[in-house]
N, C-alpha and C positions, 0 to 999 in steps of 0.2 A: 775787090773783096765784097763778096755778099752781106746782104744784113745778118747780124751775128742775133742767135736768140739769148734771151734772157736766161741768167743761168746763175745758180748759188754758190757759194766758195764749196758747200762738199759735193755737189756734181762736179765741179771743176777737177778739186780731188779724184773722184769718183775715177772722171774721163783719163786723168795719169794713169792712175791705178793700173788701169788697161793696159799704161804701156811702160808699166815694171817700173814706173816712181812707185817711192813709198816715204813715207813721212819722217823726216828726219830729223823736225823738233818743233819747239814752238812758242811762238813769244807774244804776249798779248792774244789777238785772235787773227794774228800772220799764222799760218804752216810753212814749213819748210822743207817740201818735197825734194827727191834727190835720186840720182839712177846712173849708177857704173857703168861706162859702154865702151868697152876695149881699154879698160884702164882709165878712162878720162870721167873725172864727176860732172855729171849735169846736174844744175842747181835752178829748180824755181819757188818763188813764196808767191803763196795764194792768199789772199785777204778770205777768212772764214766769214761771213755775212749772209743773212739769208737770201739780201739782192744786189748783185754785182751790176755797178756803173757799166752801160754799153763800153764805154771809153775804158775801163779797168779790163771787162771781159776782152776785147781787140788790144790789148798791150799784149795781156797776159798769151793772147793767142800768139804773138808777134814773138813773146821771149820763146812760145813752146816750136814757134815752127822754123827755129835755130837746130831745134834735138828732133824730130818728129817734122814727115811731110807732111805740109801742107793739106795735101789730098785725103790723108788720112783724118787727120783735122777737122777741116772742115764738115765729116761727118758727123762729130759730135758738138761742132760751136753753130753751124747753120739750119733754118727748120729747115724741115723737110716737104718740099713738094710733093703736092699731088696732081698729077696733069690728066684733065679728066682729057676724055677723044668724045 
């Protein structure tokens, strides 16, 4: 796995959002994201913070690429190169 970028619990939000989570509740400054997919609930809690632990951000990747490829992913938890020629 690539080095993951630095990223805030509502980008993380943000990044579900895109793919039909949406907030299911909320306890302290945990959320509770959540998304119906052929009948079955997928469930993940995102720590709200303005800066998420490397180690939090790659779990949190790790639970989402259970529900969501990987590849898809990675486009929004990896920076982005630029390869100069």
């Amino acid at each position: 796995m690539p080095k993951l970028k630095t990223l805030s619990g509502s980008d993380i939000i943000t990044i579900l959002k895109s793919f039909n989570f949406f907030v299911a509740g909320q306890k302290g400054s945990h959320i509770k994201m959540k998304r119906m997919v052929s009948g079955i609930s997928q469930t993940l809690t995102i720590p709200n913070h303005p800066e998420l632990d490397r180690g939090t951000i790659r779990a949190i990747y790790n639970q989402a690429s259970r529900y969501i490829s990987p590849v898809e992913l990675q486009k929004f938890f990896t920076p982005n190169k630029i390869i100069l020629d």
